[in-house]
C-alpha positions in Angstrom: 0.0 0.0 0.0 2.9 2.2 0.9 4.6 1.7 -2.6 1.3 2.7 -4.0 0.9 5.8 -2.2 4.6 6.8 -3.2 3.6 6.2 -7.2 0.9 7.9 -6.8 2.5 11.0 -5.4 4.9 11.2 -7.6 2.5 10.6 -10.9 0.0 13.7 -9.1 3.4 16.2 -8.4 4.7 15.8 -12.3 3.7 18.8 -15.0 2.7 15.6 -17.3 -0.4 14.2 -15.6 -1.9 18.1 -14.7 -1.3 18.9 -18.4 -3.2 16.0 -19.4 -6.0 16.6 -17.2 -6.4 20.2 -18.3 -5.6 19.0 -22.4 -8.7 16.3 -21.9 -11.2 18.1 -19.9 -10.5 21.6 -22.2 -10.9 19.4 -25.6 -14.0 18.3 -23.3 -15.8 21.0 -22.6 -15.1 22.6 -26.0 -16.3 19.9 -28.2 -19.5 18.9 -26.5 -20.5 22.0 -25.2 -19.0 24.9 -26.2 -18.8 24.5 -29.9 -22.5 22.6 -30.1 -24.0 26.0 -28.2 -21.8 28.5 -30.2 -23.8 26.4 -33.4 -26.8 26.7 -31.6 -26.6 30.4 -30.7 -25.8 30.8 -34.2 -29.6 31.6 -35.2 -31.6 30.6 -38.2 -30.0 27.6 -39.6 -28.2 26.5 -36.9 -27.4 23.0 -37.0 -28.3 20.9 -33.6 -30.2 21.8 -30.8 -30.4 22.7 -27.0 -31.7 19.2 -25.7 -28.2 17.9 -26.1 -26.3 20.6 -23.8 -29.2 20.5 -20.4 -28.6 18.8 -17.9 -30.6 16.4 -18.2 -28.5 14.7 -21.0 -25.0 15.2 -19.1 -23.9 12.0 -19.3 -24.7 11.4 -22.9 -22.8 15.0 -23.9 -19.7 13.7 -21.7 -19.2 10.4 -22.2 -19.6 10.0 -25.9 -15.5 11.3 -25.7 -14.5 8.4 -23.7 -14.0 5.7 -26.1 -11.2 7.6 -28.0 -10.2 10.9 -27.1 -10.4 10.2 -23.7 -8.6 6.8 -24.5 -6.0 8.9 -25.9 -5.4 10.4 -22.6 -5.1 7.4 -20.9 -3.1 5.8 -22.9 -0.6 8.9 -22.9 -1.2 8.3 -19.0 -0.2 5.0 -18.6 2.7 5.5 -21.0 4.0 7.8 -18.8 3.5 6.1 -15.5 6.7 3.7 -16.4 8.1 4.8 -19.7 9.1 8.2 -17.9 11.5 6.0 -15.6 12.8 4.4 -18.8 13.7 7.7 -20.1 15.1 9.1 -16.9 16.6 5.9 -16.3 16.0 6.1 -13.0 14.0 2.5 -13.1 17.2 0.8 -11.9 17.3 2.7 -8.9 13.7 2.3 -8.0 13.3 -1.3 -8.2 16.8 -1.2 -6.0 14.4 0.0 -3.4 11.7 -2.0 -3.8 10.8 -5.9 -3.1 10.6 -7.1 -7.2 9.6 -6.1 -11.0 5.8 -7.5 -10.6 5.1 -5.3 -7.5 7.2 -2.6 -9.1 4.9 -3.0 -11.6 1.7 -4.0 -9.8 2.1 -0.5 -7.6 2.5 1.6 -11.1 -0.4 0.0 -12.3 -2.5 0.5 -9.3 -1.2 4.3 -9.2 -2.1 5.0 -12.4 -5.9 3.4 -12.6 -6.4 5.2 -9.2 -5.2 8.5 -10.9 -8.0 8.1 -13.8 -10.6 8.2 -11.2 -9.8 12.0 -10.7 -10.2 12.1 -14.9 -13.1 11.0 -14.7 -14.8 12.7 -11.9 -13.0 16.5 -13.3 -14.6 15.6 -17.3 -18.6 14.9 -15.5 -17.8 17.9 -12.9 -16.6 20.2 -16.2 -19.9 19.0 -17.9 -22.1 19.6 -14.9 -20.8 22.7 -14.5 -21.6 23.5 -18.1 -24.8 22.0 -18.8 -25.9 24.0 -15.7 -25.0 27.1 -17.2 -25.9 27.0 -20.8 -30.1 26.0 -18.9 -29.1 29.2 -17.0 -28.3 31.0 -19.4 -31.7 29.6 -22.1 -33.8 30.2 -18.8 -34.3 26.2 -18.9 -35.1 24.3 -15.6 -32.0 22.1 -14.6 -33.4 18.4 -14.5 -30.1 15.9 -13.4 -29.9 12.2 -14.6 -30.2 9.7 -11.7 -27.6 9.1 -9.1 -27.8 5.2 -10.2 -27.5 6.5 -13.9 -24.5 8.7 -13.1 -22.7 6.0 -11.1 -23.1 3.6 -14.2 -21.7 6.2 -16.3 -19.0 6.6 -14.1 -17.9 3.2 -14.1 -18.1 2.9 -17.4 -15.9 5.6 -18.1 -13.3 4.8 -15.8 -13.3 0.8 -16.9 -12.3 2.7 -20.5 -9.7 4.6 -19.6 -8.3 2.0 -17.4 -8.4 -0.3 -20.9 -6.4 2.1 -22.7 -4.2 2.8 -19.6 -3.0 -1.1 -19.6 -2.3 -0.7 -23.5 -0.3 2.3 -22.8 1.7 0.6 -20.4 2.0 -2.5 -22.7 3.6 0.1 -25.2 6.0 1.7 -22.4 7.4 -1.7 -21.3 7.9 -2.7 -25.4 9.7 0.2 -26.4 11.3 1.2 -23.4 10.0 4.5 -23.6 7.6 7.1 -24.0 7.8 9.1 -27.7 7.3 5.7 -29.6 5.1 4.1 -27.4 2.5 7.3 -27.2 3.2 7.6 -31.7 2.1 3.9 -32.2 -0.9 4.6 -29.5 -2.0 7.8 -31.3 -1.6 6.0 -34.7 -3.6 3.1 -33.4 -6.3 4.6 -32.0 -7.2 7.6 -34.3 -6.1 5.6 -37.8 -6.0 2.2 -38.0 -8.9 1.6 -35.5 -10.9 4.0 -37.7 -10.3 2.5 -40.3 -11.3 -0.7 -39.8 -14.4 0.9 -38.7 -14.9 2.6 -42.1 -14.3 -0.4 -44.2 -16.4 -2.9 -41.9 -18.9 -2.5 -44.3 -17.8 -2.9 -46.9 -15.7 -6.0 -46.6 -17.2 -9.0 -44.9 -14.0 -10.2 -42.8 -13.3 -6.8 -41.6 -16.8 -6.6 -40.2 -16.6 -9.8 -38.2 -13.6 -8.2 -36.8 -14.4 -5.1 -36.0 -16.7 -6.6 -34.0 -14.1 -7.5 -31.9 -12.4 -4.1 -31.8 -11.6 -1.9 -28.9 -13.3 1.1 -30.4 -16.7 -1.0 -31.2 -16.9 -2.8 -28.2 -16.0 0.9 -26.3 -18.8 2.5 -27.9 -20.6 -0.8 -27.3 -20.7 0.2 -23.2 -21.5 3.1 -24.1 -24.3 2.2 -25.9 -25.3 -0.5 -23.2 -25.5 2.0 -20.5 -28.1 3.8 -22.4 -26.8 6.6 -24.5 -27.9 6.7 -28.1 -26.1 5.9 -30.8 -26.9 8.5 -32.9 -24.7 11.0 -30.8 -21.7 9.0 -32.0 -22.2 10.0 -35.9 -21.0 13.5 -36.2 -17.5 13.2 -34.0 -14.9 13.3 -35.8 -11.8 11.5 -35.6 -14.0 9.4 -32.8 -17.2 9.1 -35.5 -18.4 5.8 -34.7 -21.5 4.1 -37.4 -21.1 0.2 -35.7 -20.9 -2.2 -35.8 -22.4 -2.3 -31.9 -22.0 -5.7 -29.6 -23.6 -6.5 -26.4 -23.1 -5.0 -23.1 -22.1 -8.6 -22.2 -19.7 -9.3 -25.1 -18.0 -5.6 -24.9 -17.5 -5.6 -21.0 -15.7 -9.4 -21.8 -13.9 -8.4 -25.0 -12.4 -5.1 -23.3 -11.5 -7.2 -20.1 -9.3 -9.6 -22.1 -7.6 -6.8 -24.0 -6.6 -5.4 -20.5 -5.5 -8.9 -19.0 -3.1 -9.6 -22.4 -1.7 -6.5 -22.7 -0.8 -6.6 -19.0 0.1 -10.5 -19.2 2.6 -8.9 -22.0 4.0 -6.0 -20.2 4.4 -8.3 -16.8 6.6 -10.9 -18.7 8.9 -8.3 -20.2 9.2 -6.3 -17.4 10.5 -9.0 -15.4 12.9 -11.2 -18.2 14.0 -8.6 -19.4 16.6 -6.3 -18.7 15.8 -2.5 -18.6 19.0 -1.3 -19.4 
């Protein structure tokens, strides 16, 4: 518990992780809310509407970034949670100091998926804080989601990050490092995963595999928990069409995902040498 504590000092006190939290819940707050109301208070024509920014659909406007951008973060996160001692090659004298590798590693896991709580909880308290102003602001009564709903959405978010987290950590360990670890986790994420996406229906195979996708089975949660999917269309680089699994199958799909890429970065880190 002690080693835990001491990780997760250190991650809180560096520039990295504050930067990251301010990068994720400003591309947050601008995308769903500030750039849909700025469309919206952008008179006749305006594309959208005001139902989307209340209140009442909070956890639809701030959860529909998990699955990728959000991802994104936490992949940068848990890149950074060991590849930084890679770079300042100070890994040698931490594990010195500490009983083996796999509770080295255990404790910098554990750090890190304790730290996305505090993501999670600033990205809904940014979009509370904005829902509740726009209804101020259109004279519109502020009606909340349920505290059962929000919970659920809560989870859900944070099981995500953790996901990309362990896949960020996978990528540290590989590469001994952070630059090419975070370039192959950006390039996966944003490209090839949309991609495969894109061309899922077009080509039979890719469809059956896509199915099995992180970014399918992400949205898939999101989906389960009981956003719509038709909030997913117009986003961008995270634009998401299907194909859509069960809650079942996603929540199993994304758990073995975090368990191999974890498998992977506990049998490197300890056989190998991190010189």
């Amino acid at each position: 518990m002690r080693s835990v504590r001491a990780d997760l000092i250190v991650m809180a006190r560096r520039r990295s992780t504050w930067v990251l939290l301010g990068l994720w819940v400003l591309l947050g707050m601008m995308f769903a809310f500030l750039l849909p109301y700025s469309t919206f208070r952008g008179g006749e024509g305006a594309v959208g509407t005001l139902a989307p920014l209340l209140p009442e659909n909070l956890i639809a406007g701030v959860i529909g970034g998990f699955p990728v951008f959000g991802g994104v973060i936490a992949l940068m996160l848990g890149v950074l949670a060991i590849g930084s001692d890679y770079g300042w090659e100070t890994l040698k004298t931490v594990m010195s100091q500490r009983p083996g590798r796999v509770q080295l590693l255990i404790s910098k896991l554990a750090a890190t998926f304790l730290l996305l709580i505090l993501f999670v909880l600033a990205m809904f308290a940014a979009g509370a804080i904005a829902s509740y102003i726009i209804a101020n602001l259109e004279g519109v009564a502020a009606t909340w989601p349920s505290a059962l709903s929000l919970l659920e959405a809560l989870a859900a978010g944070w099981f995500l990050l953790a996901i990309w987290a362990s896949i960020g950590v996978a990528l540290a360990v590989l590469s001994r490092g952070t630059a090419l670890a975070i370039g192959l986790g950006v390039l996966y994420a944003l490209f090839i995963e949309s991609l495969l996406s894109a061309l899922a229906g077009q080509i039979s195979w890719l469809g059956s595999a896509a199915e099995y996708s992180i970014r399918a089975n992400a949205y898939s949660i999101v989906t389960g928990i009981g956003v719509p999917s038709e909030s997913f269309a117009d986003n961008g680089p995270g634009g998401f069409f299907g194909p859509y699994v069960s809650l079942g199958q996603a929540i199993l799909v994304l758990g073995a995902y975090a368990v191999v890429f974890l498998a992977i970065s506990a049998a490197t880190f300890v056989r190998r040498d991190v010189a």
